[in-house]
N, C-alpha and C positions, 0 to 999 in steps of 0.2 A: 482270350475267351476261356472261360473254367465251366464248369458246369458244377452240379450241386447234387446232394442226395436226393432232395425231391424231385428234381428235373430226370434221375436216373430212373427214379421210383416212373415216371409218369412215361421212362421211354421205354422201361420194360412193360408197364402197362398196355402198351400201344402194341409193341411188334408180339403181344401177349407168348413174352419167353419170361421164364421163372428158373432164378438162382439161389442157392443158396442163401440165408443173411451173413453169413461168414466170408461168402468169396465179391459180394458187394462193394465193400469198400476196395478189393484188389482191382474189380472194374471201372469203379469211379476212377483210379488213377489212372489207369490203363486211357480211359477216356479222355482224361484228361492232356495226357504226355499227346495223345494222335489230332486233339483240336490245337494244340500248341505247335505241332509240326505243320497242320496245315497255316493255321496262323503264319506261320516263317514262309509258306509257300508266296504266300501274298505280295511277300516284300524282296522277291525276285524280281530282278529288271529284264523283261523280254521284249524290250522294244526293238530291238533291231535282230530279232530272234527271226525265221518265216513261222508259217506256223506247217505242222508235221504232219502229213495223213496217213502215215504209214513208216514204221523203224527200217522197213525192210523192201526195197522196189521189187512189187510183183506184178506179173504179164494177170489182164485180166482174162479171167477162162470164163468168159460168156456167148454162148454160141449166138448167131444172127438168127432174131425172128425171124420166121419164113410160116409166110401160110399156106396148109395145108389142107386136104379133109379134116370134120371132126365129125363126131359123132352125132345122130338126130337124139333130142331129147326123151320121145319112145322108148329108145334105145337103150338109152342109158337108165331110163325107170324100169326096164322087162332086166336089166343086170342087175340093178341093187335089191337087197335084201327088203326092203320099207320105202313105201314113198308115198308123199298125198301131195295132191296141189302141182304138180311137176316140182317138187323140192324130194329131195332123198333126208330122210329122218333118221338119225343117230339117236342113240343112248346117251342118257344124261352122262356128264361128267360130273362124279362125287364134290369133289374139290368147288367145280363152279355152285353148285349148290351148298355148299357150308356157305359162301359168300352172298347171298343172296338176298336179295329185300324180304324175302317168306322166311327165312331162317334169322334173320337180324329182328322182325315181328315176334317171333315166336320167340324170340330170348325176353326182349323188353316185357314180354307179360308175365 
């Protein structure tokens, strides 16, 4: 599998990352070399391989549920700072608002 200038053009369009037109063609090959290495992956025989969940055997550190008290929902609205509805109300996160159906609106106009 190779890939192409245009196909390069359409994937930096996408993850909207912007390069130089100079170091362009040093990525196309670049690209190119790591889909020909997967390529080769493919053509590995692992059939009598197991398959691996882990390089390294580790004890799991998970404590046992145990139910205990918690707290009344009151309770925990008279601690947080904001609350409506019995929900506790945060501050937007920037980030999730650049991605958002109101901000993908407002570009397209």
């Amino acid at each position: 599998m190779k890939t192409d200038r245009e196909e390069l053009e359409a994937l930096l369009y996408q993850t909207r990352l912007r390069i130089e037109e100079n170091q362009k063609e040093e990525m196309l090959s670049r690209l190119n070399k790591d889909l020909e290495f997967i390529e080769d992956l493919f053509d590995v025989n692992v059939d009598n391989i197991p398959p691996l969940y882990h390089v390294i055997e580790l004890p799991e550190y998970l404590r046992e549920d145990k139910e205990g008290e918690t707290l009344d929902n009151e309770t925990i609205m008279n601690l947080c700072r904001s609350g409506e509805y019995g929900y506790i109300v945060v501050p937007a996160v920037p980030a999730a608002l650049e991605n958002s159906e109101h901000q993908a609106k407002k570009i397209k106009k």
